[in-house]
VEXTORLUM-595815 format. One line per 4 residues: number of its first residue (from 1); for each residue x, y, z of N, C-alpha, C. Coordinates in nm, 4 decimals. Example, Ala and Ser with C-alpha at 12.3 -4.5 7.8 and 13.67 -1.06 7.14 Angstrom:
1) 1.3190,-0.5690,0.7800,1.2300,-0.4500,0.7800,1.3200,-0.3300,0.7800; 1.2850,-0.2250,0.7080,1.3670,-0.1060,0.7140,1.2900,0.0030,0.7870;
This chain:
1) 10.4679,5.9925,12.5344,10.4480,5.8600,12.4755,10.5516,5.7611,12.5284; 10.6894,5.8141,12.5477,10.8356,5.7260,12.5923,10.7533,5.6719,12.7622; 10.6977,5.7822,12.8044,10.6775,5.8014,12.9585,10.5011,5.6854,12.9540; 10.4532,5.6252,12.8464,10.3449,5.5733,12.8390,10.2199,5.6579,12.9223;
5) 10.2077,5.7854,12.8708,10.1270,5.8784,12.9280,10.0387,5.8890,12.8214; 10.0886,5.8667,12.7323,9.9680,5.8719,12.6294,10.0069,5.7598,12.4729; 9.9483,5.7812,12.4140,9.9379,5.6417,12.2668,9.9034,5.7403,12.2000; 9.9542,5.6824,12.0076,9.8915,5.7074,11.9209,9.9426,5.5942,11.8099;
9) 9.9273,5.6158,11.7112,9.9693,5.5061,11.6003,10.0122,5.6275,11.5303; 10.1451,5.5505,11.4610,10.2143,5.6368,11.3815,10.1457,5.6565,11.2222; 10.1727,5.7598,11.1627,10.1452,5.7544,11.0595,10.2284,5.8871,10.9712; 10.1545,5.9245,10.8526,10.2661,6.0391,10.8319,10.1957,6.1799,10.8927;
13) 10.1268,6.2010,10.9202,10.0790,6.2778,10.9953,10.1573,6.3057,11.0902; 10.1335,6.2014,11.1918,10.2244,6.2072,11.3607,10.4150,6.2308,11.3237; 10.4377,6.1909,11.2258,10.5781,6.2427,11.1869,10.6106,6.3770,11.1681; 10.5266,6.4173,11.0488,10.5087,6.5596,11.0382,10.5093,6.6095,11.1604;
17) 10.4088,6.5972,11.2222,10.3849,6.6844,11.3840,10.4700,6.7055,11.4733; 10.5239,6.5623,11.5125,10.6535,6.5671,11.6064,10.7628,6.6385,11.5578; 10.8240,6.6306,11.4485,10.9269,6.7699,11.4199,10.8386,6.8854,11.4096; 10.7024,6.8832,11.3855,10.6516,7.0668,11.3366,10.6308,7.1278,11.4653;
21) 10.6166,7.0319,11.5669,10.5991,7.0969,11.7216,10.6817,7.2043,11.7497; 10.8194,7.1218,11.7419,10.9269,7.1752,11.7645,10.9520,7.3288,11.6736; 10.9123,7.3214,11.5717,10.9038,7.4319,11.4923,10.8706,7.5924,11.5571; 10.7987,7.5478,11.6788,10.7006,7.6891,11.7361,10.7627,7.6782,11.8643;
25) 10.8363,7.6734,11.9004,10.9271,7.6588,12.0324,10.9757,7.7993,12.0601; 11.0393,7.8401,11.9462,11.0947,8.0346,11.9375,10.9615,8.0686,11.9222; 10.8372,8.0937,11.8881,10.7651,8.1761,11.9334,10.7514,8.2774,12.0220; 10.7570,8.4118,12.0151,10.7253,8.4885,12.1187,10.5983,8.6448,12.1407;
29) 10.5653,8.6115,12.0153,10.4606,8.7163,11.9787,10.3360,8.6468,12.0262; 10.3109,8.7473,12.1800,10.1431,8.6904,12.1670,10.0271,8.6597,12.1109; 10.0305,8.7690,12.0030,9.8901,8.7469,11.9344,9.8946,8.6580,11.7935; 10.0671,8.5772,11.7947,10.0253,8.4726,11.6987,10.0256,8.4076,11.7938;
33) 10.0688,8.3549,11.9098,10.0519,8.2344,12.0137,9.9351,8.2382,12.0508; 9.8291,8.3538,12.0260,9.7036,8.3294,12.0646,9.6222,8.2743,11.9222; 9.6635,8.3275,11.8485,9.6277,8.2226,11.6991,9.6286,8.0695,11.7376; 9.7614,8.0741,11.7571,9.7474,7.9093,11.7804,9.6684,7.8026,11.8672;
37) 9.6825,7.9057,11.9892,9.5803,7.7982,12.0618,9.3983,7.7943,12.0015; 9.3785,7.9078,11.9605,9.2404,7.9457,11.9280,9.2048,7.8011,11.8163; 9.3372,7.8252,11.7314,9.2827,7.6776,11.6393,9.3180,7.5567,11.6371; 9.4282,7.5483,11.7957,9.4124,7.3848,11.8784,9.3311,7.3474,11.9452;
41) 9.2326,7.4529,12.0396,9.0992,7.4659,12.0945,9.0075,7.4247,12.0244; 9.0180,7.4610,11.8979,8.9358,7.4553,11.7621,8.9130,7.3025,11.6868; 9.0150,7.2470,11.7505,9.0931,7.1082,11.6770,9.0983,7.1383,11.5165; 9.1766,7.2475,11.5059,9.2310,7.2508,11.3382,9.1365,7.3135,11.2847;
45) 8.9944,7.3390,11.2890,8.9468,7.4399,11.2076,9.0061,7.5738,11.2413; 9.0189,7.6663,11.1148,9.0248,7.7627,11.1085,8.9764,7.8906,11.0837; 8.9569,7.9728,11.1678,8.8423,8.1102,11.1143,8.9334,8.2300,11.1287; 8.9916,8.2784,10.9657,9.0647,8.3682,11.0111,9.0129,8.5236,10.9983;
49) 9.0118,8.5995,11.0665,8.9240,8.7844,11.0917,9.0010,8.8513,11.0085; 9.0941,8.8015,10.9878,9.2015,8.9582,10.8914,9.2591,8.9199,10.8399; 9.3937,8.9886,10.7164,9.4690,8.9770,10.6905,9.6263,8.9038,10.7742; 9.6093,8.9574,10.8930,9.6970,8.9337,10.9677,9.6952,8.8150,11.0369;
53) 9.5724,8.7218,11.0855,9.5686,8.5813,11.1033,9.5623,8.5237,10.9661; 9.5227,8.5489,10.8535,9.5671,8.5083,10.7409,9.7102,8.4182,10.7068; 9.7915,8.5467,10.7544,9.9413,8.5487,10.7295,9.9842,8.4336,10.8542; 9.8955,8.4171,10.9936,9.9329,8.3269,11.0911,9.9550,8.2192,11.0424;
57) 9.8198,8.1766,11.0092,9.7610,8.0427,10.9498,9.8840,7.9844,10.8223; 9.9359,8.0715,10.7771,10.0177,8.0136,10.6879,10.1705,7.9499,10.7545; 10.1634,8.0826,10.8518,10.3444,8.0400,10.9210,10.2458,7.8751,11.0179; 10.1468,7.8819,11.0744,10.1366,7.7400,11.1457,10.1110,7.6727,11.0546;
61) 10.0582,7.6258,10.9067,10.0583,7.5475,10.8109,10.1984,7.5468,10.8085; 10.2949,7.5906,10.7726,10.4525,7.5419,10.7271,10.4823,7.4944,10.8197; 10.5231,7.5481,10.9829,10.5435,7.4793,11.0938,10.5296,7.2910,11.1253; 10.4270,7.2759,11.1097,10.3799,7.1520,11.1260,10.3903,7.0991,11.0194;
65) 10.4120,7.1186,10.8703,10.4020,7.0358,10.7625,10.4575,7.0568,10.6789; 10.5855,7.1695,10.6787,10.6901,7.1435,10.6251,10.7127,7.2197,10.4478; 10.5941,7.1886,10.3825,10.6399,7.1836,10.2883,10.4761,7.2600,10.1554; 10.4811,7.3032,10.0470,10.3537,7.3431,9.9505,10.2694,7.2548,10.0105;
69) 10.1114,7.2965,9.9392,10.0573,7.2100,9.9660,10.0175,7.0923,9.8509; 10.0791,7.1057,9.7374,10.0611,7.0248,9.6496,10.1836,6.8918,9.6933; 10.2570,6.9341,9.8116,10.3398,6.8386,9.8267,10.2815,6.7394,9.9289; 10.1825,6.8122,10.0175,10.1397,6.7452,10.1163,10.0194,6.6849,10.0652;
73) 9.9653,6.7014,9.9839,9.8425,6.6320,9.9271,9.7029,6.6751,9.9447; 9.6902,6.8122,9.9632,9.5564,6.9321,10.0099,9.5709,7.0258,9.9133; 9.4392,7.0486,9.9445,9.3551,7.1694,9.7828,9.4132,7.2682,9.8955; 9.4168,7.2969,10.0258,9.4495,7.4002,10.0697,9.5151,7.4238,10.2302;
77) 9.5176,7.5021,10.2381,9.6201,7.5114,10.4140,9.4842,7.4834,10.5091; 9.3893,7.5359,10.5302,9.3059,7.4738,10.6033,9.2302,7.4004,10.5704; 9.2633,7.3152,10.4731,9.2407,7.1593,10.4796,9.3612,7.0690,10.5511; 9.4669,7.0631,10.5418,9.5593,7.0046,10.6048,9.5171,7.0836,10.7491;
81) 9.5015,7.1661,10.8074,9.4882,7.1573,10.9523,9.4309,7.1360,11.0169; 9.2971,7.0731,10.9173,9.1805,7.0324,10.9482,9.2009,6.8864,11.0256; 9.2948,6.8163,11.0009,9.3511,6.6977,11.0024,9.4246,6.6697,11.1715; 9.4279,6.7667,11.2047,9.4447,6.7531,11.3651,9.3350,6.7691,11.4337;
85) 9.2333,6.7426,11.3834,9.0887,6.7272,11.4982,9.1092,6.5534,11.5231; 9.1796,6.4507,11.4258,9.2052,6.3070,11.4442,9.2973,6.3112,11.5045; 9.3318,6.4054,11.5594,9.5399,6.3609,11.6693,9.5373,6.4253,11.7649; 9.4421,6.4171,11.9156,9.3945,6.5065,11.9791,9.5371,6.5116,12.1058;
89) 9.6038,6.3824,12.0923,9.7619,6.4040,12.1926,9.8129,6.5033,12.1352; 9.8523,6.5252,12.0510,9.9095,6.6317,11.9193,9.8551,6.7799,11.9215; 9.7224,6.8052,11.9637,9.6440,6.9042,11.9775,9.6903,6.9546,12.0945; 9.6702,6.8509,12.2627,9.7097,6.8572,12.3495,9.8429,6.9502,12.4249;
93) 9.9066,6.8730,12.3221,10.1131,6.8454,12.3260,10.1014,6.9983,12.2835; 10.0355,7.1091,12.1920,10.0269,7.2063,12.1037,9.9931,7.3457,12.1904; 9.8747,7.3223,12.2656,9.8290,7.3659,12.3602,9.9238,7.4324,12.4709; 10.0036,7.2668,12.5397,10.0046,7.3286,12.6417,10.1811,7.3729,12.6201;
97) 10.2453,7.3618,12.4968,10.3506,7.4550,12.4588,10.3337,7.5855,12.4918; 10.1822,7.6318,12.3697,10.1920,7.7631,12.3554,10.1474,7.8281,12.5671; 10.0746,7.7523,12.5850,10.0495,7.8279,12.7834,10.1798,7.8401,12.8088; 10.2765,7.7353,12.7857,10.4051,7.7379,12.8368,10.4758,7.8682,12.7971;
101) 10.5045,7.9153,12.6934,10.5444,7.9720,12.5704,10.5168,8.1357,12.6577; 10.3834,8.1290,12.6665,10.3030,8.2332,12.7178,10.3658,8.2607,12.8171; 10.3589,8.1699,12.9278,10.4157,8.2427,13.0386,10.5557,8.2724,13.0909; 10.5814,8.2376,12.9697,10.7783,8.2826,12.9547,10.8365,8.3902,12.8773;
105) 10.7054,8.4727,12.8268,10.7160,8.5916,12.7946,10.7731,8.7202,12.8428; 10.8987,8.7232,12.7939,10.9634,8.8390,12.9170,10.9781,8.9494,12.7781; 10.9598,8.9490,12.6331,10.9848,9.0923,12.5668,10.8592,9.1117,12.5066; 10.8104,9.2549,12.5044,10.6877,9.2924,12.4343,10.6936,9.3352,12.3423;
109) 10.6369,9.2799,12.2157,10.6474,9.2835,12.0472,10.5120,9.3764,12.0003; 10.5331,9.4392,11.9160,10.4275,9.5303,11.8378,10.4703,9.5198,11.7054; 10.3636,9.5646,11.6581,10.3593,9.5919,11.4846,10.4519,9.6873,11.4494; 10.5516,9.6308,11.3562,10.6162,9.7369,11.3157,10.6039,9.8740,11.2295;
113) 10.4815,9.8740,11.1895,10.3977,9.9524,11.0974,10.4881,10.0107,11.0381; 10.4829,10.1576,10.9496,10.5539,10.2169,10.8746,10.5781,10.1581,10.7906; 10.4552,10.1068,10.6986,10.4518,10.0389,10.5901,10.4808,9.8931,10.5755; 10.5266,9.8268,10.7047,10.5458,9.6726,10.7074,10.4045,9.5991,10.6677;
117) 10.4430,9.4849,10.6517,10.3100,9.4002,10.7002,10.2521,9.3695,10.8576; 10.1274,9.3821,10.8318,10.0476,9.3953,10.9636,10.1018,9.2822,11.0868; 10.1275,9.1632,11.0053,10.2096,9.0444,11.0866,10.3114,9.0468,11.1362; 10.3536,9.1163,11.1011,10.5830,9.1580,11.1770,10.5599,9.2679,11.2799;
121) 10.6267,9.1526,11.3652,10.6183,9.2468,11.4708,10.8009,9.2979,11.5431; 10.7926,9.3993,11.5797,10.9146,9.4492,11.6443,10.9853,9.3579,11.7525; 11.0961,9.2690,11.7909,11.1613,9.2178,11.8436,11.0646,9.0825,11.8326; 10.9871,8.9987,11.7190,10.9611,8.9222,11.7253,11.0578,8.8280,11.6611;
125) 11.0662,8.6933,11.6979,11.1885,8.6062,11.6834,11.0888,8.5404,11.5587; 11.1698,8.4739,11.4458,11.0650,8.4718,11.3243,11.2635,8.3787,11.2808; 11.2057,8.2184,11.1789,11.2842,8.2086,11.0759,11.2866,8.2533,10.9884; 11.3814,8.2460,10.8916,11.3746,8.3189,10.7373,11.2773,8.2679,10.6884;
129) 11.1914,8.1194,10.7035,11.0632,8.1449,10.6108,10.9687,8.1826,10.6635; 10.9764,8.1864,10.7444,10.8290,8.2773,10.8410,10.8562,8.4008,10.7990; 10.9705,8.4932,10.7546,10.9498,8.6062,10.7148,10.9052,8.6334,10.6003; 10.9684,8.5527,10.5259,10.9117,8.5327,10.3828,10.7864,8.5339,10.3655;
133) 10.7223,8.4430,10.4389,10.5709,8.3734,10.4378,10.4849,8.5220,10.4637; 10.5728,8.6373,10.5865,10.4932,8.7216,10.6009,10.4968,8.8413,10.4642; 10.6074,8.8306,10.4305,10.5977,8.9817,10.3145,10.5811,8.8615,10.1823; 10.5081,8.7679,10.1968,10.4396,8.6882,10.0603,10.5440,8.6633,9.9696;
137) 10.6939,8.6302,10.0073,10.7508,8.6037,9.9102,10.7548,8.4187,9.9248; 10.7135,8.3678,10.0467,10.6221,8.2148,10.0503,10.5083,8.1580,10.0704; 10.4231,8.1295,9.9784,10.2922,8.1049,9.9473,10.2487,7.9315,9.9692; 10.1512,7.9171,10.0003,10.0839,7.7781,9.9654,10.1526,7.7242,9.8841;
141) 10.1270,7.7273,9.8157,10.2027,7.6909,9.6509,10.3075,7.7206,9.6085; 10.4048,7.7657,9.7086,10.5346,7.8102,9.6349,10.6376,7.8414,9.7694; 10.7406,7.7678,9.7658,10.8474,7.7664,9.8802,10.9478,7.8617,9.8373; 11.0253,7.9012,9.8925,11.1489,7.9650,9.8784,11.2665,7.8781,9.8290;
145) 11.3455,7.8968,9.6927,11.4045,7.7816,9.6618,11.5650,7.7670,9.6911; 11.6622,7.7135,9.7310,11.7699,7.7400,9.7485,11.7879,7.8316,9.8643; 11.9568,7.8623,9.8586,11.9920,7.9773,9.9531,11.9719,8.0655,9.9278; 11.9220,8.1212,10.0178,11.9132,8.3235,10.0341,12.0324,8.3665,10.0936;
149) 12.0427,8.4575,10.0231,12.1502,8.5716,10.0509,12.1577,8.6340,10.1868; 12.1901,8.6931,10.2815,12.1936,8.7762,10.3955,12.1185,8.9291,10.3557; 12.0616,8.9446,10.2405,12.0182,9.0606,10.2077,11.9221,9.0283,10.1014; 11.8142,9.1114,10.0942,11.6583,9.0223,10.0045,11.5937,9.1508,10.0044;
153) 11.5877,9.1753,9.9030,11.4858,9.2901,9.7889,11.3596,9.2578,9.7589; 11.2708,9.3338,9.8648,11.1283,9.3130,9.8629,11.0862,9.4924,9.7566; 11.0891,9.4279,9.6059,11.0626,9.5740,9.5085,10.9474,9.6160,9.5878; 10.7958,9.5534,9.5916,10.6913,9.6449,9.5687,10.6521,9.7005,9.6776;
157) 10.7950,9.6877,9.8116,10.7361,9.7481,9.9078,10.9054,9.8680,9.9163; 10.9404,9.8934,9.8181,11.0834,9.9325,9.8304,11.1428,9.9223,9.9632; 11.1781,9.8033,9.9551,11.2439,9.7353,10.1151,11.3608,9.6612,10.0672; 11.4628,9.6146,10.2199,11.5534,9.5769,10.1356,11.5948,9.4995,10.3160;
161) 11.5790,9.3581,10.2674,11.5338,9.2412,10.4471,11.6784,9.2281,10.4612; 11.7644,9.2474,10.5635,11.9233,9.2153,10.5897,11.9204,9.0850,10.7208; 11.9717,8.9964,10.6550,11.9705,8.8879,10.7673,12.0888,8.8868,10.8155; 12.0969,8.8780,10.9348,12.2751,8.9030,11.0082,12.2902,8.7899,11.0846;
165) 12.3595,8.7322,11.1262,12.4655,8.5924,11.2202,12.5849,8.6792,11.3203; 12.5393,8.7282,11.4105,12.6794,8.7785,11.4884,12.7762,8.7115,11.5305; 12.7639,8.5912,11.5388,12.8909,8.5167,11.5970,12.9146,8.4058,11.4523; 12.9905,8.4031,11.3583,13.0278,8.3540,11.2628,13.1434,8.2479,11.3136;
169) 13.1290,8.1557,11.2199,13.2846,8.0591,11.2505,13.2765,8.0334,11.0731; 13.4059,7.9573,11.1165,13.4649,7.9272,10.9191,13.3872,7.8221,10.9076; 13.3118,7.7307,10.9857,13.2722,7.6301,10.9304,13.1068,7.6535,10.8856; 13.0746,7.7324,10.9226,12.9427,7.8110,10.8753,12.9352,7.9172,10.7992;
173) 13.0192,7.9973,10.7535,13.0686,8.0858,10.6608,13.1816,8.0688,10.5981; 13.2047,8.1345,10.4854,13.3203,8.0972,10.3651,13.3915,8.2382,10.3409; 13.5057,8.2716,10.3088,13.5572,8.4057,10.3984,13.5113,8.5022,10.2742; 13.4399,8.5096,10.1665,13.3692,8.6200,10.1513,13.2403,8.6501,10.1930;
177) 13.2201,8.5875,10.2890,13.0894,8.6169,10.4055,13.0826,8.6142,10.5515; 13.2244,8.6480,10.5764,13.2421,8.6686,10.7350,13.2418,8.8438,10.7631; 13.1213,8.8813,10.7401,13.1510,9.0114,10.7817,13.1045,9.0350,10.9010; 13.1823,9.1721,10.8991,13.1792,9.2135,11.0763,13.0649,9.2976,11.1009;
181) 12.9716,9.2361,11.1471,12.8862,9.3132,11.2014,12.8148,9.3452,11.3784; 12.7744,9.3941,11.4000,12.8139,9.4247,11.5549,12.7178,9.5215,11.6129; 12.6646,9.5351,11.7472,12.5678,9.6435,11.7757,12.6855,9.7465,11.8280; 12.6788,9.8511,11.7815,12.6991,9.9899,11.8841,12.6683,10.0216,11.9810;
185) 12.5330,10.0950,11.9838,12.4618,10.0817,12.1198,12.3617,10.0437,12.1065; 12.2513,10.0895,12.1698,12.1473,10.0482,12.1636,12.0550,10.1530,12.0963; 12.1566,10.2260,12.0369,12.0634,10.2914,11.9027,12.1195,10.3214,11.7845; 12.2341,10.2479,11.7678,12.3220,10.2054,11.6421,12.3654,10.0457,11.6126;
189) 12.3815,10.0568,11.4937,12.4184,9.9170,11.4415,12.5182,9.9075,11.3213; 12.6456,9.8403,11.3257,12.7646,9.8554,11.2449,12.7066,9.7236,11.1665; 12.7361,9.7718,11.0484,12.6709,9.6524,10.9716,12.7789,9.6248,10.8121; 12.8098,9.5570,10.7641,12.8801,9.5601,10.6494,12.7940,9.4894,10.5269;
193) 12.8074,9.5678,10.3802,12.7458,9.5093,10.3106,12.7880,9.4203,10.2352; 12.7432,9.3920,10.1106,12.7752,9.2493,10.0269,12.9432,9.3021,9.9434; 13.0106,9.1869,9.9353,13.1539,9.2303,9.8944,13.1278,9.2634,9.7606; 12.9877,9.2934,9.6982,12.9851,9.3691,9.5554,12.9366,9.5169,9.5555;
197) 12.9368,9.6209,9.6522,12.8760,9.7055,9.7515,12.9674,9.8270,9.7126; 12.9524,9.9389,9.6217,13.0348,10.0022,9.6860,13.0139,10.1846,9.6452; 13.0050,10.2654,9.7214,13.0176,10.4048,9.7013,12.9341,10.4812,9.5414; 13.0174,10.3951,9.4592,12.9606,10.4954,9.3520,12.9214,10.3492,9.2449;
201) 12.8719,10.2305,9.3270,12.8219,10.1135,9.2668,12.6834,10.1397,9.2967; 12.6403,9.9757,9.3431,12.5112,9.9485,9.3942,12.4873,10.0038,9.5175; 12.6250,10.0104,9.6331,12.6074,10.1065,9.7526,12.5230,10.2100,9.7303; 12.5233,10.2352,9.6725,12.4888,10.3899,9.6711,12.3067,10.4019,9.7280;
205) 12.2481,10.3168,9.6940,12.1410,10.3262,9.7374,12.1125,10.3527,9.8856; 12.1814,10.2800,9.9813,12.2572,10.2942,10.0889,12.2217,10.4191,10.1648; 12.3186,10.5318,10.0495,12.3571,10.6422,10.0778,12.2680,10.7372,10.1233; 12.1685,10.7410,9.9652,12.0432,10.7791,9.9035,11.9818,10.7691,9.9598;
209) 11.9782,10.7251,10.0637,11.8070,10.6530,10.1504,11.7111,10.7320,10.1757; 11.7874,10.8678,10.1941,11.6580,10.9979,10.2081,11.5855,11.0203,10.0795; 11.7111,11.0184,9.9727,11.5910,11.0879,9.8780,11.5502,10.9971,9.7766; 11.5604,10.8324,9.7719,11.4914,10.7224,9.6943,11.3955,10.6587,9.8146;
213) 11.4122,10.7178,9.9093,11.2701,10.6397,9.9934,11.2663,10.5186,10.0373; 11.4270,10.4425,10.0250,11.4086,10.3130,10.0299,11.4172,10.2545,10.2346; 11.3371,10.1518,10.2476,11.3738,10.1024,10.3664,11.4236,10.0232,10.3829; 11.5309,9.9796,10.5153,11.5902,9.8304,10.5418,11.5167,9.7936,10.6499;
217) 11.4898,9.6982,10.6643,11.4710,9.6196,10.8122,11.5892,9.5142,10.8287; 11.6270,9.4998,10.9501,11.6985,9.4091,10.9794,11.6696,9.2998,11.0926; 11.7377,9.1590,11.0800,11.7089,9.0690,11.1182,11.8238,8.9925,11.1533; 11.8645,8.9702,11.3301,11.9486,8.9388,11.3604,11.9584,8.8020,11.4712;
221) 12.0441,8.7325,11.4694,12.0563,8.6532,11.5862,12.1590,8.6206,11.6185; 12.2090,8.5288,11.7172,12.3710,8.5670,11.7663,12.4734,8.4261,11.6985; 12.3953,8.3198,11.6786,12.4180,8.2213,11.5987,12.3795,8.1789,11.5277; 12.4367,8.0742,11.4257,12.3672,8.0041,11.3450,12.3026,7.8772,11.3865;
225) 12.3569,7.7982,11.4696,12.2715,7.7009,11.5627,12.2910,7.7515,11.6917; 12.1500,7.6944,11.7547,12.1738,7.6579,11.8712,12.2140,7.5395,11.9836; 12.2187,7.5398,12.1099,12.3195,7.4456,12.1794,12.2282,7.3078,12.1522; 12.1625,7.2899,12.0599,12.1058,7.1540,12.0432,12.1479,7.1067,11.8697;
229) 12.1781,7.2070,11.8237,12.2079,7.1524,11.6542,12.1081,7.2386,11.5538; 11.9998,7.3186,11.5987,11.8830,7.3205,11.5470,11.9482,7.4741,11.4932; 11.8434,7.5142,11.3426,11.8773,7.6340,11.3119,11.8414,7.7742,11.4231; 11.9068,7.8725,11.4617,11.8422,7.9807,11.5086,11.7587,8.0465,11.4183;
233) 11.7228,8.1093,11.4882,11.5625,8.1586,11.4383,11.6282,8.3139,11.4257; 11.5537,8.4474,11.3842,11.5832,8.6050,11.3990,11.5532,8.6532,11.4848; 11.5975,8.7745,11.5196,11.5102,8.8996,11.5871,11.4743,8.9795,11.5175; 11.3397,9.0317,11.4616,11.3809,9.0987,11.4271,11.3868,9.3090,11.5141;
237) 11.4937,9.3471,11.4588,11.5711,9.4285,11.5102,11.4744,9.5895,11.4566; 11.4487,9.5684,11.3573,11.3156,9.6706,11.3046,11.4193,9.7431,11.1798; 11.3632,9.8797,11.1406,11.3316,9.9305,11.0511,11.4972,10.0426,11.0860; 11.5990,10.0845,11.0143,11.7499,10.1507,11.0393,11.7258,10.2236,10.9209;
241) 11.8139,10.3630,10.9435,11.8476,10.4736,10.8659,11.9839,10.5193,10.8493; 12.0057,10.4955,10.7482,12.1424,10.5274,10.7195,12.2461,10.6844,10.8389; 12.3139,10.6113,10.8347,12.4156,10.7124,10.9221,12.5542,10.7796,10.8569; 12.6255,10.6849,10.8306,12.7757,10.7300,10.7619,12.8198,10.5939,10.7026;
245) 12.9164,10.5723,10.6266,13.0014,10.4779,10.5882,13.1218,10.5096,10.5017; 13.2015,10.4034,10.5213,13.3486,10.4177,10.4342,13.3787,10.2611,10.3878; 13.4418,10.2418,10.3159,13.5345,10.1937,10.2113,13.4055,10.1270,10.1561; 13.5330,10.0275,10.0144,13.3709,9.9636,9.9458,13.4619,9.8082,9.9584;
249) 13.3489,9.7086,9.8639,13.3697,9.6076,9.8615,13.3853,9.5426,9.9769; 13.3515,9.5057,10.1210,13.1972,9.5677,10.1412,13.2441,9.7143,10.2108; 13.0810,9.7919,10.2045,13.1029,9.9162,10.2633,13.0879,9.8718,10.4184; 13.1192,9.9275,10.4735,13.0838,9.9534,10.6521,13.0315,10.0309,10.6372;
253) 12.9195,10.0669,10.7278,12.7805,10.1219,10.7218,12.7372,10.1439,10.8943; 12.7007,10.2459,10.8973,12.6399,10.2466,11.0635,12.5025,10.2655,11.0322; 12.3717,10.2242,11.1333,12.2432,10.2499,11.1137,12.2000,10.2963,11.2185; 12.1239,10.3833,11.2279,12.0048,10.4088,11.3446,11.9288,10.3347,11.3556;
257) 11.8677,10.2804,11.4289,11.7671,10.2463,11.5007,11.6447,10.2618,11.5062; 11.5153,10.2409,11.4331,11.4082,10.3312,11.4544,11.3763,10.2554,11.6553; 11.4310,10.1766,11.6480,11.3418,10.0964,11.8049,11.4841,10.0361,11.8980; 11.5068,10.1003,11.9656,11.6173,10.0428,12.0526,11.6265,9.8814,12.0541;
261) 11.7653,9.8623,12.0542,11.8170,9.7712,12.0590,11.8210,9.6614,12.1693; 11.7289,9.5068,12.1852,11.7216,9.4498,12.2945,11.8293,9.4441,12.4310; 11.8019,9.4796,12.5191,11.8832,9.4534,12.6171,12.0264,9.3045,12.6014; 11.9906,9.1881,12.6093,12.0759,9.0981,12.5732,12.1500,9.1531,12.4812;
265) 12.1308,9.2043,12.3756,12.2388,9.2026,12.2877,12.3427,9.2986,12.2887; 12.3559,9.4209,12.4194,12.4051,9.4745,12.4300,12.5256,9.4609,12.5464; 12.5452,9.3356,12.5640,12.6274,9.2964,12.6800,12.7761,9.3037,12.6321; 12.7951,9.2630,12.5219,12.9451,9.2585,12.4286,12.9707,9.3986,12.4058;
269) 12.9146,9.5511,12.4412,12.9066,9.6537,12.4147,13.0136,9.7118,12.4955;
């Protein structure tokens, strides 16, 4: 538009859009990037086959619009996306991201199965509400409120989501949340828990992991922004099994790996 390549008239729509673009930039899972184009091709209608474009349709409804839909002013998510068949630069601009997106695909993501949701995929890069959005703890109708913790208790799937920041500074953390966490190799992970954590406390579940059944997944990235200001997004890192740990308040904790550890992140090793 700066480059007079193309026009539109502003409205709140085209506002929304121009930051929600940006929203899908970390994308790297093909078969939601093929979601997307299917329903920019589409100009905003939506036809979703499963559960699992279900769960798409919701992370590209938040993407582009930010917010419930009682906030945006729609009975439903594909009614608001219906609304880009009138903004066809916008459709365009959407398009030829995700080709872009596509062909800069250098890691291959799968379903993490073993009881995940069908939508999470292994080394897929995902924000905290896109994760949310996928294990339904963010709905149409209902955002995630405040801060989340670095650690999130999904009961009815006895799961337990660990969000990690490897490179911490004081001005983004407060020093009962600078913990040290760190890859081992590429089939361990040093991880520390919450400074209320300990042995014969709440740790203990930790411990237990064989015989309460519980799972962690973890979710990591190396900053909290990136070199533009913008939040980083996760990896996520998959599904870990307890190994050993010592002291409390927090415990240090080592994990296995169910899925090796990305190449990049093993360079500080």
């Amino acid at each position: 538009r700066e480059a007079r390549l193309c026009d539109y008239t502003d409205d709140e729509n085209t506002r929304l859009f121009t930051k929600g673009i940006g929203n899908l930039v970390h994308v790297n899972s093909i078969s939601y990037l093929n979601f997307i184009r299917k329903v920019m091709i589409a100009a905003g209608h939506v036809q979703c086959n499963d559960e699992r474009e279900e769960t798409f349709a919701l992370m590209l409804y938040y993407s582009l619009f930010g917010d419930r839909i009682s906030r945006v002013g729609v009975a439903n998510i594909y009614e608001a996306l219906a609304r880009l068949k009138n903004y066809p630069a916008f459709v365009h601009e959407v398009i030829e991201l995700v080709e872009y997106l596509i062909s800069c695909l250098d890691t291959k993501t799968f379903a993490v199965g073993e009881g995940m949701p069908v939508s999470l995929e292994q080394y897929g890069c995902y924000t905290r509400e896109e994760v949310f959005v996928i294990f339904g703890r963010q709905t149409a109708e209902r955002t995630m409120q405040g801060s989340v913790a670095g650690v999130f208790n999904i009961e009815d799937l006895n799961t337990e989501l660990f969000f990690v920041t490897l490179n911490k500074s004081d001005k983004d953390f407060s020093a009962n949340t600078m913990y040290n966490d760190y890859v081992v190799s590429e089939d361990e992970f040093r991880w520390e828990s919450q400074n209320s954590d300990s042995h014969e406390g709440k740790g203990r579940r930790f411990v237990e992991q064989r015989t309460n059944g519980k799972k962690f997944l973890l979710f990591v990235r190396e900053n909290k922004k990136d070199g533009y200001g913008n939040t980083s997004p996760f990896i996520c890192f998959g599904l870990v099994d307890y190994i050993r740990s010592k002291d409390d308040k927090p415990m240090k904790i080592n994990w296995r790996m169910h899925q090796r550890i990305l190449p990049r992140f093993l360079n500080a090793v």
